[in-house]
N, C-alpha and C positions, 0 to 999 in steps of 0.2 A: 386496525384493519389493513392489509395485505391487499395492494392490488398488481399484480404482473412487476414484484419486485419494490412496488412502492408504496410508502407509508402515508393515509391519509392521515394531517396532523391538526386538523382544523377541524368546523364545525360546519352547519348548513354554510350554504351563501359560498362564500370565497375561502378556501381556504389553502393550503399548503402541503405540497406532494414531497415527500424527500425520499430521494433514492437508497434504498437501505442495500443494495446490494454489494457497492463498496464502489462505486463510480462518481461518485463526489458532484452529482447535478441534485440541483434544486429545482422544483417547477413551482411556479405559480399559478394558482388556476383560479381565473374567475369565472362566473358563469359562466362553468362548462367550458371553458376556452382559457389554454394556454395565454398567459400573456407578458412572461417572463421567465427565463433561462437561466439562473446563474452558476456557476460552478464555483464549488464550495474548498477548502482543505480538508484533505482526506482524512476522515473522522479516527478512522482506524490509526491512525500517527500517535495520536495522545494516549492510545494505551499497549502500543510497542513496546516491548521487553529489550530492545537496544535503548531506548533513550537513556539516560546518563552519563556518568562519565566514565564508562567502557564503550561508547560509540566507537573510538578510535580502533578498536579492533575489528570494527564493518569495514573499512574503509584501508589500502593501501597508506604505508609511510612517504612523506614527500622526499624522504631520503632511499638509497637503495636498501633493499630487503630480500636477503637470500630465502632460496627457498627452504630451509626448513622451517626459518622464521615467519615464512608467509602461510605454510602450511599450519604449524600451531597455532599462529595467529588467524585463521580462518576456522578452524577447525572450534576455538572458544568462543566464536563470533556464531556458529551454526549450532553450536550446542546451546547459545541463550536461543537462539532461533525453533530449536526444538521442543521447549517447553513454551512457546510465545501462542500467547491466545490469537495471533491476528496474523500466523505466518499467514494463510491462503491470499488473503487480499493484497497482503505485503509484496507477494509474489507476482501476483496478478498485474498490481500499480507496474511493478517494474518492468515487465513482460509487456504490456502496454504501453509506458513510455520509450523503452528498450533502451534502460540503465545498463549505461555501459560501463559503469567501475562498482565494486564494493560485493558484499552479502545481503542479498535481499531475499526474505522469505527462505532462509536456508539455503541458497546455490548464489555459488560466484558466479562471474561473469561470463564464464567457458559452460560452465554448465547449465544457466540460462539463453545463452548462446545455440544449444544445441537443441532447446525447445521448439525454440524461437529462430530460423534459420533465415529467415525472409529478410 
């Protein structure tokens, strides 16, 4: 069941609200009253299409990197990004914490930059 985003996971009495809409909070509810808050790791991580070991192409060399090289290398970092079941949220996290290095959700940093100008 679906209430305003959240999933009730429990039964009568007490039970457990989880946010399914990609914001990583937990409620607990008992009788009817909140009475705990906890924030979760964002669920959507474990089935990201970066995780392995091509992460390194999300993510700038700690050595210099000319730009054609930044450019290919971004460019295969957006293309797992494009078939990734969980760009939206991916995006979103980022946009939200306002990641300031890497590919997230398909757009670098210049390009989530211009979203997000604030």
């Amino acid at each position: 069941m679906l209430v305003s985003g959240l999933e009730v996971v429990g039964g009568s009495g007490d039970c457990l609200l989880s946010d399914v809409s990609g914001g990583g909070t937990l409620h607990l509810k008992s009788r009817g009253m909140v009475v705990s808050v906890l924030h979760v790791e964002e669920v959507w991580q474990e089935r990201a299409a970066c995780r392995g070991p091509h992460t390194s192409l999300f993510f700038p060399p700690s050595h210099f990197e000319r730009k054609d090289d930044k450019e290919a290398r971004e460019n295969q970092a957006k293309s797992i990004c494009a078939a990734c079941a969980v760009r939206k949220p991916c995006l979103g996290y980022a946009l939200r914490i306002r990641e300031p290095h890497g590919i997230w959700g398909g757009l670098n940093e210049v390009e989530r930059r211009a979203l997000n100008p604030h």
